[in-house]
C-alpha positions in Angstrom: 39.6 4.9 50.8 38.8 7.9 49.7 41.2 8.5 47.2 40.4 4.9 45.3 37.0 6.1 45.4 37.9 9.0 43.2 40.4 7.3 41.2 37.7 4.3 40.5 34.9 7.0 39.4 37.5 8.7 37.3 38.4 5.7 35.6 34.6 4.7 35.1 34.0 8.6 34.0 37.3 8.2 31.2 35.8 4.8 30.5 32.0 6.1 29.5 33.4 8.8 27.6 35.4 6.7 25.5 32.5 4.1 24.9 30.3 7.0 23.5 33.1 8.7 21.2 33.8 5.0 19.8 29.9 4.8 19.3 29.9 8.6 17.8 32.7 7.5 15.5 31.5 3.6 14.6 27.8 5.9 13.9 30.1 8.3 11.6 31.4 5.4 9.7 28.3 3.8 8.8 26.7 6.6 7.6 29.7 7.9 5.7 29.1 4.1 4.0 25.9 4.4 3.0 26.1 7.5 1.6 29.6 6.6 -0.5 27.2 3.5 -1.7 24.0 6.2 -2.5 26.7 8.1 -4.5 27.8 5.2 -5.8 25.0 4.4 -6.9 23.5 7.4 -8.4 26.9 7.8 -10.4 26.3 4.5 -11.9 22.4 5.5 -12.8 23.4 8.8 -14.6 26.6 7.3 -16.5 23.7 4.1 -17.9 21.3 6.8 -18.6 24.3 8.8 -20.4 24.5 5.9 -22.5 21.6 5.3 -23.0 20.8 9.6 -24.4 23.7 8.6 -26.7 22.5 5.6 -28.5 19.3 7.2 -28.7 21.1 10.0 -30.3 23.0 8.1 -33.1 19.6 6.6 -34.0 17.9 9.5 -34.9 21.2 10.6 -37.0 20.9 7.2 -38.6 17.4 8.0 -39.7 17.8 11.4 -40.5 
């Protein structure tokens, strides 16, 4: 009996383990999401507002 003891708390100790590295992981990927989104994101902004210095640009060598 006792060695199904040990065997059953080894299984439950491998089993806890690998429910917290899955959470660490499934944790890892969402942040690693939102942060490819916020870059994403910010990439987007500074190419519009590249643009947007460029047009701005031309028109002041148009008036000139």
């Amino acid at each position: 009996m006792l060695q199904i003891s040990k065997l059953y708390q080894s299984r439950n100790d491998w089993r806890k383990k690998a429910v917290e590295r899955a959470d660490e992981i499934r944790e890892y990927r969402k942040t690693t999401e939102r942060h490819k989104a916020t870059i994403a994101k910010l990439k987007q902004e500074l190419k519009e507002l590249k643009q947007q210095l460029n047009q701005e640009e031309i028109k002041k060598n148009v008036i000139k």
